[in-house]
C-alpha positions in Angstrom: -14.5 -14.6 50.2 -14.9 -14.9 46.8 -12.4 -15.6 43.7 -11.5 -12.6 41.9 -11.6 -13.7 38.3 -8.7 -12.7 36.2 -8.7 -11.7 33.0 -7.5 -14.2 29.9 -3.7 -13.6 29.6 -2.9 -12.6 25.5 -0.7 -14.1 23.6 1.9 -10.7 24.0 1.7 -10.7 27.8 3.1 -14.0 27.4 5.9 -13.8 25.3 6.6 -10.4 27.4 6.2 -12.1 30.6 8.9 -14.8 28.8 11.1 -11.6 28.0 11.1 -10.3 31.3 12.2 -13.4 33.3 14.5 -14.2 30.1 12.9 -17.2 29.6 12.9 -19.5 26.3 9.6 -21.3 24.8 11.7 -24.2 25.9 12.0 -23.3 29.4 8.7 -21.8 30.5 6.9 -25.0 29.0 9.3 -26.8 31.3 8.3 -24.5 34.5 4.6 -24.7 33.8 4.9 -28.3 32.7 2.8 -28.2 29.3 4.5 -29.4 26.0 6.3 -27.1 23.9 3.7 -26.6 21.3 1.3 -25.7 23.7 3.6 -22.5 24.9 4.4 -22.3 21.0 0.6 -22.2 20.2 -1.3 -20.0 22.7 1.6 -17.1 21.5 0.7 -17.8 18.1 -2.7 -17.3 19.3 -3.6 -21.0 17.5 -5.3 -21.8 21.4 -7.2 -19.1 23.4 -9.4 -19.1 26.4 -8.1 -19.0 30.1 -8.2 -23.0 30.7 -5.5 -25.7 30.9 -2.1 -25.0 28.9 -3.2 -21.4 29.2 -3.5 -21.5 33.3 -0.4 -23.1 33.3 1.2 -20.8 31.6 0.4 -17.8 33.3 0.5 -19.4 36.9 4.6 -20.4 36.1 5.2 -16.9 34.9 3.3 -15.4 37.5 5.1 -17.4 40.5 8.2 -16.3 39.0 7.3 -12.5 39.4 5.5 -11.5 36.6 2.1 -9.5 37.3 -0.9 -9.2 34.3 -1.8 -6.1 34.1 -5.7 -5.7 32.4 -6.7 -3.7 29.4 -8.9 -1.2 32.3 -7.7 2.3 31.9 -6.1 4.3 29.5 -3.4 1.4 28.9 -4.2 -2.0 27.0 -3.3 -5.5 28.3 0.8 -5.9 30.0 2.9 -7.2 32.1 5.7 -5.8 35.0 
């Protein structure tokens, strides 16, 4: 079976996905184990792309609870 490829997380889904868990900068580069500037930097949009800090990043906040919802639809990019 093949991989279903996820779309790149945005800097907003982060810092909502932070929000939503009540989670500092601090904390979530703790649980995803990247430095501080690297959380700090992809949601100041300074990094991009869907590759090392930013997997991380959204595999902490994703085994946590958060879900990335795509821009498809009527709706753009979120998070529940």
């Amino acid at each position: 079976m093949a991989a279903v490829e996820k779309s790149p997380v945005t800097p907003s889904q982060i810092r909502a996905g932070r929000a939503l868990l009540d989670w500092s900068q601090e904390l979530l580069a703790e649980k995803a184990k990247v430095g501080l500037s690297t959380v700090r930097d992809y949601e100041k949009e300074r990094r991009g792309g869907e590759v090392g800090g930013a997997k991380a990043i959204r595999l902490a906040l994703e085994d946590h609870g958060v879900v990335f919802l795509s821009s498809e639809g009527d709706y753009g990019p979120g998070v529940r």
